[in-house]
C-alpha positions as CSV (number, residue, x, y, z in Angstrom):
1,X,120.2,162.4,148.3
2,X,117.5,159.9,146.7
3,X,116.5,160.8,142.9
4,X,113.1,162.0,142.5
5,X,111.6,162.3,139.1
6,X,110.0,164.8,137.6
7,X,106.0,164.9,138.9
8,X,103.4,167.1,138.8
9,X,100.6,167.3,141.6
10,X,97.4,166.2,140.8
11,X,94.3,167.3,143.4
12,X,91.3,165.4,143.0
13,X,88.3,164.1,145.1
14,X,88.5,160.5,145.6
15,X,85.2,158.4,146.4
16,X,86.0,155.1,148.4
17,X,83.7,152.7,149.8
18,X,84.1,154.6,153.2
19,X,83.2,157.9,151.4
20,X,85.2,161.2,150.0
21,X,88.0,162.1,150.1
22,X,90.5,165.1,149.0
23,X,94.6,164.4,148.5
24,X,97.1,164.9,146.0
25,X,98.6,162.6,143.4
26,X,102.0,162.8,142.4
27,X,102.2,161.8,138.4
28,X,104.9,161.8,136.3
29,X,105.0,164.9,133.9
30,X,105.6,162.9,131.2
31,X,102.7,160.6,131.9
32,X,99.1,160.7,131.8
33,X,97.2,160.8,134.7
34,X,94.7,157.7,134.0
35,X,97.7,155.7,133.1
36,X,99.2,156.6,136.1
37,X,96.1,155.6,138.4
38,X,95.6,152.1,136.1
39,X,99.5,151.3,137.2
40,X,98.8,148.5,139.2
41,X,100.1,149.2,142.8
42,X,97.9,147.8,145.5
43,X,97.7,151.0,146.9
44,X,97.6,155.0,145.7
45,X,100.1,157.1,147.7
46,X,98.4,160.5,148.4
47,X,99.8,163.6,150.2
48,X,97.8,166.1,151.7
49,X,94.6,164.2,152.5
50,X,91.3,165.8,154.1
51,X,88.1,163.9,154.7
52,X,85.1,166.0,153.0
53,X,83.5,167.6,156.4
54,X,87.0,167.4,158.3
55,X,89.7,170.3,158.6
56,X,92.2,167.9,159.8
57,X,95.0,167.4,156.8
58,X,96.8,164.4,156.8
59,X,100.5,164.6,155.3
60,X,100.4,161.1,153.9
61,X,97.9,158.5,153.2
62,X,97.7,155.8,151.2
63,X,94.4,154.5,149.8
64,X,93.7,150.6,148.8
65,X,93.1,151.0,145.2
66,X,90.0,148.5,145.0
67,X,88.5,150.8,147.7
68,X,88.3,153.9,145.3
69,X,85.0,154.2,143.2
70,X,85.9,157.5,140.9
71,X,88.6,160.0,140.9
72,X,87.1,163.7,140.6
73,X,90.6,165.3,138.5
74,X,90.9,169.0,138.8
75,X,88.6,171.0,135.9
76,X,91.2,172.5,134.4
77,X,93.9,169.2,134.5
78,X,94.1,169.1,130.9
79,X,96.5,165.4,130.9
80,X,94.4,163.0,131.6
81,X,95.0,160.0,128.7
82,X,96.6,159.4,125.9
83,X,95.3,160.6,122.6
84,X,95.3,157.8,119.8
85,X,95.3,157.7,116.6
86,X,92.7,154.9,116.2
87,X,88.9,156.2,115.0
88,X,87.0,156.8,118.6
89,X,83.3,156.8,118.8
90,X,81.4,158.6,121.4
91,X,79.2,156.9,123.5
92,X,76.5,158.7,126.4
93,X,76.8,156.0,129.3
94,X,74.9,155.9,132.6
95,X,77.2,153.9,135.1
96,X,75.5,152.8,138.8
97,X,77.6,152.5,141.7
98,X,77.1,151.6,145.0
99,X,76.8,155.2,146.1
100,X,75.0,156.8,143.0
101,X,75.4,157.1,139.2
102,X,77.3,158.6,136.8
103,X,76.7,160.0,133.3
104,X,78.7,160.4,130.5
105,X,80.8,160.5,127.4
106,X,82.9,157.4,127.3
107,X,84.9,157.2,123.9
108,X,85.8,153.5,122.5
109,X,87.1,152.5,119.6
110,X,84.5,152.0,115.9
111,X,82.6,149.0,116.0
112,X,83.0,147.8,119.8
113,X,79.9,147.3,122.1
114,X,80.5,149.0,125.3
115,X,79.8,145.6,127.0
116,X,82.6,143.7,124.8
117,X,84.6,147.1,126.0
118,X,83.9,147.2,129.8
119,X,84.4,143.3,130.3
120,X,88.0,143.8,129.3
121,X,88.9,146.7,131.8
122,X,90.1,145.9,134.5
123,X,91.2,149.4,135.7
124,X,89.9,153.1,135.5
125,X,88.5,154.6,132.5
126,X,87.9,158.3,131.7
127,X,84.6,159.6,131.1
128,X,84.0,163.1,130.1
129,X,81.4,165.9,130.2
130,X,79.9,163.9,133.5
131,X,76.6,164.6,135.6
132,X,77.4,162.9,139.3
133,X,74.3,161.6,141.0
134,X,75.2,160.4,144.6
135,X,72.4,158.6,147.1
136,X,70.8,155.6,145.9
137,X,67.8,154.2,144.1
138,X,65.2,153.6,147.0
139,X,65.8,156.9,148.5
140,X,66.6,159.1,146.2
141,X,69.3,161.3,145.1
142,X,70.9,164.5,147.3
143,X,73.6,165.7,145.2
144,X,73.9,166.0,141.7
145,X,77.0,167.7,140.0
146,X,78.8,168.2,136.7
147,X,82.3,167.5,136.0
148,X,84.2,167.9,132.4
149,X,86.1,164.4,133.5
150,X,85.3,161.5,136.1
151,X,87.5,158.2,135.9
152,X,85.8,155.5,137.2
153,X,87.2,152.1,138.8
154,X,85.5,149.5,136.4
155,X,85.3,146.8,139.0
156,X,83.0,149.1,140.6
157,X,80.3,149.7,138.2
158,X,77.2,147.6,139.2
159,X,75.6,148.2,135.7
160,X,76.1,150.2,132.7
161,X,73.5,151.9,129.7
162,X,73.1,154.2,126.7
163,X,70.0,154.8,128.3
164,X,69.8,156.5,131.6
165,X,66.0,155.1,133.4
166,X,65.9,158.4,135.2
């Protein structure tokens, strides 16, 4: 029998480039789950996958990684990142997609502008106490939702603010 380490299931709503999503990760319970998304496998290994506006569940399905735009975690998924002890300052961000915007609380460390910040990820960040706006800027937005925690794929933010235009 194969070893399988100890995991805990993660459900969250994933938005790709083809659209949403639903399917579980499987994270190590010792690990945190941003860390475990920013491990840089070419492609995330969900299980029980179901297109938003589809019954059908999929057993298996694995998802390119530069394909996903955000990761909607479960409200109540409490192990997200890893807590430093370095002085964090909060910053109220406004991040446009492709698909929409996001905003809200990105924490970086004293003294770093969130550009010198963002031009060094080249993964997912968390961002917490979130408002999701999805449509676009020409026609207008049809959903808007809050989230206590969205991580977002950095290579897929088209711009980034303290100030939200809207």
């Amino acid at each position: 029998m194969a070893y399988q380490p100890d995991q805990r299931k993660i459900t969250s709503q994933v938005l790709t480039t083809a659209g949403w999503l639903k399917g579980t990760f499987h994270v190590l319970r010792s690990a945190k789950f941003v860390e475990q998304v920013n491990v840089t496998n070419e492609f995330f290994r969900l299980t029980d996958v179901s297109f938003i506006g589809r019954e059908q569940l999929i057993e298996f399905f694995a998802v390119q990684r530069g394909s996903v735009t955000l990761i909607v975690p479960p409200s109540n998924e409490r192990d997200l990142i890893i807590e430093g002890i370095e002085e964090l300052v909060p910053h109220h961000v406004f991040m446009l997609f492709d698909q929409g915007y996001v905003e809200g609380r990105m924490m970086i460390r004293k003294g770093v502008r969130i550009s010198d910040f963002l031009v060094r990820q080249s993964g997912f960040i968390l961002l917490r106490r979130c408002t999701l706006y999805l449509g676009s800027l020409q026609d207008g937005f049809f959903v808007e939702e809050q989230h206590p925690s969205i991580v977002v794929n950095a290579s897929k933010i088209v711009g980034v603010s303290e100030t939200s235009p809207f």
